[in-house]
PyMOL Python script that loads the backbone (N, CA, C, O; Angstrom):
from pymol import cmd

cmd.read_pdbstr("""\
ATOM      1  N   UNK A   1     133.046 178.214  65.272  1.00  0.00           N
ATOM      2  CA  UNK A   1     134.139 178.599  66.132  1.00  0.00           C
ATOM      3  C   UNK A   1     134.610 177.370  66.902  1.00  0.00           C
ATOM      4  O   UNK A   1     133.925 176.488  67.420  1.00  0.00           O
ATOM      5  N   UNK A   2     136.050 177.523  66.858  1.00  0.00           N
ATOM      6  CA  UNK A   2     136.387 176.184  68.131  1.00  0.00           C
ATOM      7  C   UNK A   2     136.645 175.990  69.168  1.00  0.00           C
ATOM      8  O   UNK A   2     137.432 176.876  69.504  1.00  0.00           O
ATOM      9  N   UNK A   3     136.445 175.253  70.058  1.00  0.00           N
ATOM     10  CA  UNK A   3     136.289 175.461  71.414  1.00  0.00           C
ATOM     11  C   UNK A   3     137.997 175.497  71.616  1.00  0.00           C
ATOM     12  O   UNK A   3     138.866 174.742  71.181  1.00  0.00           O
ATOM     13  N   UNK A   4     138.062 176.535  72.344  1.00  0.00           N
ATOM     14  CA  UNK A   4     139.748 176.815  72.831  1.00  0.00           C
ATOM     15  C   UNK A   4     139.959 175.719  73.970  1.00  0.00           C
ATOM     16  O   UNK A   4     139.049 175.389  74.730  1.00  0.00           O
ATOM     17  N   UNK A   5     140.887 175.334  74.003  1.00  0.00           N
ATOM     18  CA  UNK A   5     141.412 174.352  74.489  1.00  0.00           C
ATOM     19  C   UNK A   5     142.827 175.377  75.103  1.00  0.00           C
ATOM     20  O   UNK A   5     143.430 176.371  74.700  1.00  0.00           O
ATOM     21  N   UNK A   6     142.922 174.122  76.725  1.00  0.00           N
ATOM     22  CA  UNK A   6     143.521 174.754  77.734  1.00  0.00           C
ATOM     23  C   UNK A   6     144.783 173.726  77.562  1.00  0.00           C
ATOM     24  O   UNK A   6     144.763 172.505  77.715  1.00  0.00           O
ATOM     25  N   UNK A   7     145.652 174.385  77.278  1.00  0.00           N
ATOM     26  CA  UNK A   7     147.257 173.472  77.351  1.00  0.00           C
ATOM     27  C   UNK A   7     147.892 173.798  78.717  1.00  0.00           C
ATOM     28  O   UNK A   7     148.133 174.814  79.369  1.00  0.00           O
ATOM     29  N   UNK A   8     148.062 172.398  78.856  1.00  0.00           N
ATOM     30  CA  UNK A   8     148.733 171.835  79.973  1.00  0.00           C
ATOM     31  C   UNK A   8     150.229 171.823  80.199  1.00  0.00           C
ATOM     32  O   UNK A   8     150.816 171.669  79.128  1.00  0.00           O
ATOM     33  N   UNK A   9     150.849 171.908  80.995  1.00  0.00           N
ATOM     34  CA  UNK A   9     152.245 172.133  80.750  1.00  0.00           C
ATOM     35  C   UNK A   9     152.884 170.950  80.216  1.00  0.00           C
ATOM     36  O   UNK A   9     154.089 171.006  79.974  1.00  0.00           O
ATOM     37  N   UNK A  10     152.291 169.981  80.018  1.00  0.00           N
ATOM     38  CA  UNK A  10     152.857 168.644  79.796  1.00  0.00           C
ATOM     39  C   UNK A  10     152.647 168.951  78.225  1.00  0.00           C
ATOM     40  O   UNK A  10     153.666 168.549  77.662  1.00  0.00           O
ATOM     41  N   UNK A  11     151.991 169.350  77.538  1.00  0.00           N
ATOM     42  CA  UNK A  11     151.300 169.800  76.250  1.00  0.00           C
ATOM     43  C   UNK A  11     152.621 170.706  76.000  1.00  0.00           C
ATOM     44  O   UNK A  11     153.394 170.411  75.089  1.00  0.00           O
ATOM     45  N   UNK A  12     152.880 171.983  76.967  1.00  0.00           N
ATOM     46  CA  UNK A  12     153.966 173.175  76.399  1.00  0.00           C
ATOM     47  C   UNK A  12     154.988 172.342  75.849  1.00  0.00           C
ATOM     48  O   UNK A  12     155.462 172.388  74.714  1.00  0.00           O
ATOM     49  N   UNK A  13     155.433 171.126  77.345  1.00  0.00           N
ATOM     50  CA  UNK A  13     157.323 170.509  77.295  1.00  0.00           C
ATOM     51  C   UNK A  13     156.898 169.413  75.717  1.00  0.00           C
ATOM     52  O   UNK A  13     157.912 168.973  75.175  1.00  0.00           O
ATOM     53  N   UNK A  14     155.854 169.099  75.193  1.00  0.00           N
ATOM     54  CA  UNK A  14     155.701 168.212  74.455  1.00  0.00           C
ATOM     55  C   UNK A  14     155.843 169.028  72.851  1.00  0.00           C
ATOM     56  O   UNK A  14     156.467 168.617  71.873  1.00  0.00           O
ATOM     57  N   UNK A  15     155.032 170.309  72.984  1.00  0.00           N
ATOM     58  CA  UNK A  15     155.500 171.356  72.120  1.00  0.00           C
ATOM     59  C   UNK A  15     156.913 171.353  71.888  1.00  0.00           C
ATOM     60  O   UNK A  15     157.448 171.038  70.825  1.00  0.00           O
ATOM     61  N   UNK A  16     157.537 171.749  73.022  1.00  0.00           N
ATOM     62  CA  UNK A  16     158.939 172.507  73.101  1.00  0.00           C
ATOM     63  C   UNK A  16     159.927 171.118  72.941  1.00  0.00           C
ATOM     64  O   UNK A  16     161.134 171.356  72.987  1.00  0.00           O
ATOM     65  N   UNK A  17     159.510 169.634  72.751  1.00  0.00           N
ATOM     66  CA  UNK A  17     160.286 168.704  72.935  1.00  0.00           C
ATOM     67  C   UNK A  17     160.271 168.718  71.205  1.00  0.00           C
ATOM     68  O   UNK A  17     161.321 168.559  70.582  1.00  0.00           O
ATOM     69  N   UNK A  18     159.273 168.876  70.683  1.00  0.00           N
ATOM     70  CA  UNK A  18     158.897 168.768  68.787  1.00  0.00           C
ATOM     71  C   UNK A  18     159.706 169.686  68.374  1.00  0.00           C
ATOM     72  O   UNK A  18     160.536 169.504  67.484  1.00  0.00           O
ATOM     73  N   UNK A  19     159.532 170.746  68.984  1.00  0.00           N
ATOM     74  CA  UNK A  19     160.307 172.336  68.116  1.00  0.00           C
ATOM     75  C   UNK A  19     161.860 172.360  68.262  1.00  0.00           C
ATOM     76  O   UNK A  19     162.536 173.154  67.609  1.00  0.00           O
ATOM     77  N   UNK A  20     162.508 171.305  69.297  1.00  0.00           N
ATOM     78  CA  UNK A  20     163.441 171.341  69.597  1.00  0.00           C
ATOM     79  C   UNK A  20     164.333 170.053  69.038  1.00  0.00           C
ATOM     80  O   UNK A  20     165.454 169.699  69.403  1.00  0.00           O
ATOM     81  N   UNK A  21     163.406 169.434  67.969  1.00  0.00           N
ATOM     82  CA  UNK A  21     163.973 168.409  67.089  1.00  0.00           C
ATOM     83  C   UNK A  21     164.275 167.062  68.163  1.00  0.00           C
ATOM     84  O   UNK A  21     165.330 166.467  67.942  1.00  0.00           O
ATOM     85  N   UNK A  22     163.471 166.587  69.230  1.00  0.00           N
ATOM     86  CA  UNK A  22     163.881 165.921  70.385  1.00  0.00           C
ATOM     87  C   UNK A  22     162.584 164.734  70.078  1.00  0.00           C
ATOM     88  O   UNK A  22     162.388 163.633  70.593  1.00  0.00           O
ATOM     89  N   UNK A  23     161.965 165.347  69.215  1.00  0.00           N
ATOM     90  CA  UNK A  23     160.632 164.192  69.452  1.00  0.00           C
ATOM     91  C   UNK A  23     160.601 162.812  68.626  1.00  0.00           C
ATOM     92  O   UNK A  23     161.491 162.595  67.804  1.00  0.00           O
ATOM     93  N   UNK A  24     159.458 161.778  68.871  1.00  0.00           N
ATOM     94  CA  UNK A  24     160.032 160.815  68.339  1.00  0.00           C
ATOM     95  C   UNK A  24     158.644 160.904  66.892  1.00  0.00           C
ATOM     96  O   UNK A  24     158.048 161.862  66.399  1.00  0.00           O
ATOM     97  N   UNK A  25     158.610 159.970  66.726  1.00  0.00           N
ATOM     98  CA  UNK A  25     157.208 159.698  65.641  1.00  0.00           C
ATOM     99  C   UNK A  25     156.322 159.640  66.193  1.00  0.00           C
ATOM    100  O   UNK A  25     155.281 159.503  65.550  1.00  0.00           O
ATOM    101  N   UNK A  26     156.278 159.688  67.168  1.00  0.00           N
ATOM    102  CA  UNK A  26     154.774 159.802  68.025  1.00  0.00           C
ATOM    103  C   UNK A  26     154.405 160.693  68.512  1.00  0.00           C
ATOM    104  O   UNK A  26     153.219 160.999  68.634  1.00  0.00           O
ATOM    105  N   UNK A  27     155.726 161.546  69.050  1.00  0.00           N
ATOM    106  CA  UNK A  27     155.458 163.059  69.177  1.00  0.00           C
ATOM    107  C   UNK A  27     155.078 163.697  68.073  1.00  0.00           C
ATOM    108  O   UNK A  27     153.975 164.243  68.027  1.00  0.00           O
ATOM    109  N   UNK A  28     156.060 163.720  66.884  1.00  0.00           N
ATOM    110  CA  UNK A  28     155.387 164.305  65.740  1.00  0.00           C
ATOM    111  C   UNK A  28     154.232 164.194  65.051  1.00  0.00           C
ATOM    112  O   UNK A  28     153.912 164.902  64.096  1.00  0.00           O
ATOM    113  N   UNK A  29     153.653 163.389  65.483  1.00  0.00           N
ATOM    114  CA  UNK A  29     152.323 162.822  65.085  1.00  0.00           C
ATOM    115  C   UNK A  29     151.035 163.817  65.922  1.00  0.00           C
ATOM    116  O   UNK A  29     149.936 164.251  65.578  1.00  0.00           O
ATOM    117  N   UNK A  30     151.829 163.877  67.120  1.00  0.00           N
ATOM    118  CA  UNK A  30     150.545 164.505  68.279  1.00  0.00           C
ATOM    119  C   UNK A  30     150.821 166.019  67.679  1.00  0.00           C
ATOM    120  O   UNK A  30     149.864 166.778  67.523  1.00  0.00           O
ATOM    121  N   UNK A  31     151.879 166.341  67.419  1.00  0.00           N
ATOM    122  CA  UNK A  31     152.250 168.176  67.294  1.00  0.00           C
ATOM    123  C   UNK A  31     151.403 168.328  66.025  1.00  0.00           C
ATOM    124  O   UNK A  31     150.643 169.296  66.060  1.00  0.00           O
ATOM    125  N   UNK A  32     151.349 167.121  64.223  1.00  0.00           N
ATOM    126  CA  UNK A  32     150.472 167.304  63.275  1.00  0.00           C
ATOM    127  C   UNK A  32     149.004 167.680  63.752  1.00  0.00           C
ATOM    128  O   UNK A  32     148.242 168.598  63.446  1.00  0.00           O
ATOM    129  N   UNK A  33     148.920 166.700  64.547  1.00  0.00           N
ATOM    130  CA  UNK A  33     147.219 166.394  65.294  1.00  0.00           C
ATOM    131  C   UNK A  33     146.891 168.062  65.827  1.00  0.00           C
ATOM    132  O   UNK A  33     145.919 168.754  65.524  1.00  0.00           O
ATOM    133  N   UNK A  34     147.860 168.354  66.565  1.00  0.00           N
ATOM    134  CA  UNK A  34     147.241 169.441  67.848  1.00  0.00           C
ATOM    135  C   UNK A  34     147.138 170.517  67.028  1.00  0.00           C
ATOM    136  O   UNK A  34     146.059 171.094  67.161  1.00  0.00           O
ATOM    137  N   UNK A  35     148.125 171.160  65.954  1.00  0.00           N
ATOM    138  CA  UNK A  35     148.617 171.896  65.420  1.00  0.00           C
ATOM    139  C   UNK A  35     147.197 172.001  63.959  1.00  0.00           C
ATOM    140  O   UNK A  35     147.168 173.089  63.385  1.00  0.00           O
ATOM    141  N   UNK A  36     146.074 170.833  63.429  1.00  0.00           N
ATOM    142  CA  UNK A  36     145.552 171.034  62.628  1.00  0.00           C
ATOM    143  C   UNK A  36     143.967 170.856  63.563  1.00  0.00           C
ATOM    144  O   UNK A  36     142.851 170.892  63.045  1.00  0.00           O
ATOM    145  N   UNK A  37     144.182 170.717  64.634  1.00  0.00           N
ATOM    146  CA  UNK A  37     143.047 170.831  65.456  1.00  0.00           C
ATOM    147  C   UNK A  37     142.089 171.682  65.682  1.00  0.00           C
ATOM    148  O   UNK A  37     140.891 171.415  65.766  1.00  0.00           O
ATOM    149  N   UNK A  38     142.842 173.224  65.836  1.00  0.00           N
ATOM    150  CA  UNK A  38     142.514 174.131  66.097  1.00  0.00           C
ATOM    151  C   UNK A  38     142.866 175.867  65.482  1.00  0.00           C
ATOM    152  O   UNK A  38     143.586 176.600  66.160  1.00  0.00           O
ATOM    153  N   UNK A  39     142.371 176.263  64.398  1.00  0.00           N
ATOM    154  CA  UNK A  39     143.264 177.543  64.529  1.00  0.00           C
ATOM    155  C   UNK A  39     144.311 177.886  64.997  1.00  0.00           C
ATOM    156  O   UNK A  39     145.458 177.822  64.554  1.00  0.00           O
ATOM    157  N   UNK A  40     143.643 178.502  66.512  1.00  0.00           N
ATOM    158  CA  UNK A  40     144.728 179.198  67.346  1.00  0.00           C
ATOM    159  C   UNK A  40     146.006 178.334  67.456  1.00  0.00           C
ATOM    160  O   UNK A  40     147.080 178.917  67.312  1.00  0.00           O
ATOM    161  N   UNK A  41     146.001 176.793  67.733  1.00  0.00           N
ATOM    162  CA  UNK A  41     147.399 176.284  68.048  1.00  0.00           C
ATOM    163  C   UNK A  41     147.886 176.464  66.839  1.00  0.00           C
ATOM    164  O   UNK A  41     149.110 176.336  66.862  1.00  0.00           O
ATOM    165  N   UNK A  42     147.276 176.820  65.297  1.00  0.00           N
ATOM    166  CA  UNK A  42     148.171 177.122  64.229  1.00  0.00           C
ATOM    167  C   UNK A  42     148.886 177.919  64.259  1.00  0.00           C
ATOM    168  O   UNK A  42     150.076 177.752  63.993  1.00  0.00           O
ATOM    169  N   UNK A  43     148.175 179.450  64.721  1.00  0.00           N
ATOM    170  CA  UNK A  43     148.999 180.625  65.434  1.00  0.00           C
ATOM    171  C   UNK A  43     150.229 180.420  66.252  1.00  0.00           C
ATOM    172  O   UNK A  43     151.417 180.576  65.967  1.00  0.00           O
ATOM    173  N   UNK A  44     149.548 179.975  67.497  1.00  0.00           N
ATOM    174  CA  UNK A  44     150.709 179.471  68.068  1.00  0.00           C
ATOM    175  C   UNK A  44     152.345 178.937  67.650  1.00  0.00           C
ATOM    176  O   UNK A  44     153.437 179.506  67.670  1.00  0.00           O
ATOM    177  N   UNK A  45     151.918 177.631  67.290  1.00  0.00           N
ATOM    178  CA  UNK A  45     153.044 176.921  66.134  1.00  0.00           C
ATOM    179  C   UNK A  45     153.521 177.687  65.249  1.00  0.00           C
ATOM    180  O   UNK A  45     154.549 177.238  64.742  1.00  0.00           O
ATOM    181  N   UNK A  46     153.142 178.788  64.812  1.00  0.00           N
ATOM    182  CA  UNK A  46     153.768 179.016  63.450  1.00  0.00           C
ATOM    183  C   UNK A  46     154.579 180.781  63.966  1.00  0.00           C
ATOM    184  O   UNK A  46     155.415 181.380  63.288  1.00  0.00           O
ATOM    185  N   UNK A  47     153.986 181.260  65.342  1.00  0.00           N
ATOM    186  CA  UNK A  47     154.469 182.088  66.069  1.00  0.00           C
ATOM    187  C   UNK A  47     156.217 181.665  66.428  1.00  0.00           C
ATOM    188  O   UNK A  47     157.347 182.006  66.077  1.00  0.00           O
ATOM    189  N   UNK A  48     155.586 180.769  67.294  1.00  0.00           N
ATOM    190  CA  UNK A  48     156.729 179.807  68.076  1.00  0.00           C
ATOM    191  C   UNK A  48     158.058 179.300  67.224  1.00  0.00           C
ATOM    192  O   UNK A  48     159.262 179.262  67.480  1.00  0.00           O
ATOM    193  N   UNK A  49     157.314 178.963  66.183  1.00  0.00           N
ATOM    194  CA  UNK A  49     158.676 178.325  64.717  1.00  0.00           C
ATOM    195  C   UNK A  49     159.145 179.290  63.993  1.00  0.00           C
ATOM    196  O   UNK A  49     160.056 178.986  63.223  1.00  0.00           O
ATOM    197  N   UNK A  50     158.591 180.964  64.027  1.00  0.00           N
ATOM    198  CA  UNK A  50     159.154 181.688  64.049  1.00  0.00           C
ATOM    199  C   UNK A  50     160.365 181.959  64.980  1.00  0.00           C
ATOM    200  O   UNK A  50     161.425 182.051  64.361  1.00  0.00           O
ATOM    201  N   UNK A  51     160.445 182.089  66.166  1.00  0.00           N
ATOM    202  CA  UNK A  51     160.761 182.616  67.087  1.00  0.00           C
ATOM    203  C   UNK A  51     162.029 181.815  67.445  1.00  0.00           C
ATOM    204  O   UNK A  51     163.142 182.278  67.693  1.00  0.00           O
ATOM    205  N   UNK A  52     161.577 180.290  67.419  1.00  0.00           N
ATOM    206  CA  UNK A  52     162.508 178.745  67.658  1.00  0.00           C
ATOM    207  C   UNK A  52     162.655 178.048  66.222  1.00  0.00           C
ATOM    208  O   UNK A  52     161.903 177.155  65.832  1.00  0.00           O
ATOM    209  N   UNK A  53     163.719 178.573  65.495  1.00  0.00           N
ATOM    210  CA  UNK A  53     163.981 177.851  64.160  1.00  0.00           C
ATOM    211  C   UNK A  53     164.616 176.793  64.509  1.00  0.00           C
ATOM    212  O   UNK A  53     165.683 176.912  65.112  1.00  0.00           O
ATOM    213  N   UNK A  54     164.122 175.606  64.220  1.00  0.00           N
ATOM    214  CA  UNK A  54     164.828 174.253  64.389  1.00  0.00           C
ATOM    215  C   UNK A  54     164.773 173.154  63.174  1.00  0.00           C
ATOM    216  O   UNK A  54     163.839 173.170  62.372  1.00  0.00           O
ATOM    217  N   UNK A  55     165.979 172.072  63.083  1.00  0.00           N
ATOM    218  CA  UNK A  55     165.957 171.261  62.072  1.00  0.00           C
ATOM    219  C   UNK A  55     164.274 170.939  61.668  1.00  0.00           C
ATOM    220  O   UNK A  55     163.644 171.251  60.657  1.00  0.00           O
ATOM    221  N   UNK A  56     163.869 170.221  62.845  1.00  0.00           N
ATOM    222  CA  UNK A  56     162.597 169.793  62.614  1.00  0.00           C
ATOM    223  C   UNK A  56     161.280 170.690  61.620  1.00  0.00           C
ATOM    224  O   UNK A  56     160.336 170.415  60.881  1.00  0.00           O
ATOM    225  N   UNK A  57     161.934 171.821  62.160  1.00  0.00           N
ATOM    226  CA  UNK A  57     160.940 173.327  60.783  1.00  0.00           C
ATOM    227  C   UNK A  57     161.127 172.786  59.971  1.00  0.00           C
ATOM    228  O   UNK A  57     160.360 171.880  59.642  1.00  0.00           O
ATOM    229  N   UNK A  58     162.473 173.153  59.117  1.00  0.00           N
ATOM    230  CA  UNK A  58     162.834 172.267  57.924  1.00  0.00           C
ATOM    231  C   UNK A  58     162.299 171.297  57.626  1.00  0.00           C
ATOM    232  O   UNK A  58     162.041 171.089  56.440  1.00  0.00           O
ATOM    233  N   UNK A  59     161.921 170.279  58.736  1.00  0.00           N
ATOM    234  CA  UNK A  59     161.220 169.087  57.775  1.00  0.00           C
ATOM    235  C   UNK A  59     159.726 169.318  57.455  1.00  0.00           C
ATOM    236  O   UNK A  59     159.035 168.808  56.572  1.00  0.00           O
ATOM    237  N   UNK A  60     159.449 170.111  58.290  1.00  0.00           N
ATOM    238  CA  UNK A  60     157.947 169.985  58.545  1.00  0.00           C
ATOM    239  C   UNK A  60     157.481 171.225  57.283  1.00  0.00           C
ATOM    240  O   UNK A  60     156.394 171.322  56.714  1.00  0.00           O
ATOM    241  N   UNK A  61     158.853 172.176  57.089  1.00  0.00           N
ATOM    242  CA  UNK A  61     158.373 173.062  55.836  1.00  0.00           C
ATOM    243  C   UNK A  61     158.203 172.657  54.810  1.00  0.00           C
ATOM    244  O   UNK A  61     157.517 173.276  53.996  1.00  0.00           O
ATOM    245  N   UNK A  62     158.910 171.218  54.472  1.00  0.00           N
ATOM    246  CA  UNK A  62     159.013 170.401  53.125  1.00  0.00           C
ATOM    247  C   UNK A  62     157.662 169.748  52.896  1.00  0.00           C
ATOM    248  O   UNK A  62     157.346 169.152  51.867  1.00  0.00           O
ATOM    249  N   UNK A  63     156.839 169.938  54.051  1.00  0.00           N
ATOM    250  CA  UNK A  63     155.782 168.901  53.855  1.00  0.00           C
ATOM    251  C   UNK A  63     154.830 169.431  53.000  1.00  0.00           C
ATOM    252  O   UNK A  63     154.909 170.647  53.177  1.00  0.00           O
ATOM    253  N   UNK A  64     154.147 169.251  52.340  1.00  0.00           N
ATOM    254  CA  UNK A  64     153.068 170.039  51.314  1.00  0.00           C
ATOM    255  C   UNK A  64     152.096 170.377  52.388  1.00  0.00           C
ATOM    256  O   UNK A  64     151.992 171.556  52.725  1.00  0.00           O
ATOM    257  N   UNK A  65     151.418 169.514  52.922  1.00  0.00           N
ATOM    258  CA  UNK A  65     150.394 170.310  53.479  1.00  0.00           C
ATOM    259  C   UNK A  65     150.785 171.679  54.833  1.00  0.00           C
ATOM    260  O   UNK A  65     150.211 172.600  55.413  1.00  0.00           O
ATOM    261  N   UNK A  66     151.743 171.202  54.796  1.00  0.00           N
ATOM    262  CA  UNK A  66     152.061 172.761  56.037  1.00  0.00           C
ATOM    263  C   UNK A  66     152.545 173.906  55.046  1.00  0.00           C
ATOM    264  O   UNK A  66     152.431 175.127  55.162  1.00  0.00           O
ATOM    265  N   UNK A  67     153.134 173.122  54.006  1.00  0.00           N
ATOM    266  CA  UNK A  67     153.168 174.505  52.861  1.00  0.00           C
ATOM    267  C   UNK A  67     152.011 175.227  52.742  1.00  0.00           C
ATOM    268  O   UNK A  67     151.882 176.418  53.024  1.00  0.00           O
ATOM    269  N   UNK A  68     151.154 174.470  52.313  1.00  0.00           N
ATOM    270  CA  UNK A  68     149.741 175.005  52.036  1.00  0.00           C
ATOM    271  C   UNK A  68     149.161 176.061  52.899  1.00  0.00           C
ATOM    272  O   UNK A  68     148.783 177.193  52.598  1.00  0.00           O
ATOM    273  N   UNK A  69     149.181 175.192  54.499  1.00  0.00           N
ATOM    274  CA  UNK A  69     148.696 175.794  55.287  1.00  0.00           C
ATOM    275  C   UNK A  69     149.409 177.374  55.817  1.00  0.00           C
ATOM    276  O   UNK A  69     148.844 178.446  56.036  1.00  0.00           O
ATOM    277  N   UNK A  70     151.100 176.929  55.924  1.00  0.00           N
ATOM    278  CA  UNK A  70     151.403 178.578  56.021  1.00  0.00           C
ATOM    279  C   UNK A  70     151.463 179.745  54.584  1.00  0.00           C
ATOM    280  O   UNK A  70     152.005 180.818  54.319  1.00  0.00           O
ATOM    281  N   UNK A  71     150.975 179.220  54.232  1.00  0.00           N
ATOM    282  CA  UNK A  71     150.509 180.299  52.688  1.00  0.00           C
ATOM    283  C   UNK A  71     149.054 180.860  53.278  1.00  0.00           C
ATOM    284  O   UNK A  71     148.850 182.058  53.476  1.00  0.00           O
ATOM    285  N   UNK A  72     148.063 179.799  53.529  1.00  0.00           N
ATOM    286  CA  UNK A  72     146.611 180.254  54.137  1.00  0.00           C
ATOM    287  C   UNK A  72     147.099 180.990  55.553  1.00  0.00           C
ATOM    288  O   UNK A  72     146.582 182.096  55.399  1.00  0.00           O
ATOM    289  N   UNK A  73     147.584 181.026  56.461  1.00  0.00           N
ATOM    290  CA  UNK A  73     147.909 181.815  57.188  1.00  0.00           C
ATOM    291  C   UNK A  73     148.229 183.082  56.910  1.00  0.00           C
ATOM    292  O   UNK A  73     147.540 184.022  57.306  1.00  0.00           O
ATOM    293  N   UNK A  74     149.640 183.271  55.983  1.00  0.00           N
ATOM    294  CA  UNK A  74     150.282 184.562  55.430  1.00  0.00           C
ATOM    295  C   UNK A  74     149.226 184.441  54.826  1.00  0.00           C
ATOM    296  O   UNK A  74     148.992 183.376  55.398  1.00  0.00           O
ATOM    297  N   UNK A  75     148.264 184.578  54.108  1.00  0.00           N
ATOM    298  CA  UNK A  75     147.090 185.215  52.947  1.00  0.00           C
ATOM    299  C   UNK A  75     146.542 185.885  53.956  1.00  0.00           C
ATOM    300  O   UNK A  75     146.756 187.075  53.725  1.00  0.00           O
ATOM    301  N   UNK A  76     145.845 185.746  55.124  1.00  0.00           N
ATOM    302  CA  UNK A  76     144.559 185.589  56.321  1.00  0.00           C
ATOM    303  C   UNK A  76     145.643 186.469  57.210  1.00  0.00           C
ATOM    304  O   UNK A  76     145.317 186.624  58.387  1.00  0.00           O
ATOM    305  N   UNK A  77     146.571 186.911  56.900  1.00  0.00           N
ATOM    306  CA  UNK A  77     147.502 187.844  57.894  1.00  0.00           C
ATOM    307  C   UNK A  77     147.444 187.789  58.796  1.00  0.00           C
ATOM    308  O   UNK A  77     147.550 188.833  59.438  1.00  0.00           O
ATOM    309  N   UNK A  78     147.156 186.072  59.732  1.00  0.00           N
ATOM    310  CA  UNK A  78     147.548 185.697  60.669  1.00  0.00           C
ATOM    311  C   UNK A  78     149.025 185.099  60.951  1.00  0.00           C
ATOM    312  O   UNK A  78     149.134 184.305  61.886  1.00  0.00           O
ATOM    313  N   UNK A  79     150.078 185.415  60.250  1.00  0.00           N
ATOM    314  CA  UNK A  79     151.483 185.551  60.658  1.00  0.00           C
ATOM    315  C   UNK A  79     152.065 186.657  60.354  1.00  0.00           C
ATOM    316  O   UNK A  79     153.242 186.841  60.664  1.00  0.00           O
TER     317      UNK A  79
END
""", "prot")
cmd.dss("prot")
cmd.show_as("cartoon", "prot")
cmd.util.cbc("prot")
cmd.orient("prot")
C-alpha cells in the first residue's frame, strides 16, 4: 500500500497550471512524476481530465504509456 500523501495547495495550482495547458517542461515532468507515484493521484488525474478537458489531455493521451495506464484503470474500474 502507498503512503497517501498530503497535497499542498501549491501542488493543487501546479495540477491546475498542467491541466490547463499553462505548464512548462518542468511542470510536465512533475505532473508525469506525481501522477505515476501513487495510485490515488492516478484517480485523481484521470477524474480531474475527465472533468477539465484540455489541449494538454490530448497530448498526454498520445503518449503510450498513459494509454496503457488508462486502459489499466478502465479494466480495475477505477474510472
Amino acid at each position: 500500500m502507498c503512503k497517501q500523501e498530503i497535497m499542498t495547495d501549491a501542488d493543487w495550482e501546479l495540477l491546475a497550471k498542467c491541466l490547463a495547458g499553462e505548464g512548462d517542461t518542468i511542470d510536465m515532468l512533475w505532473l508525469k512524476m506525481w501522477i505515476n507515484s501513487n495510485p490515488e493521484n492516478e484517480k485523481v488525474f484521470f477524474k480531474l481530465s475527465q472533468i477539465y478537458h484540455t489541449p494538454v489531455l490530448d497530448e498526454m493521451n498520445e503518449d503510450e504509456s498513459f494509454q496503457k495506464l488508462t486502459a489499466r484503470l478502465k479494466k480495475d474500474e477505477l474510472l
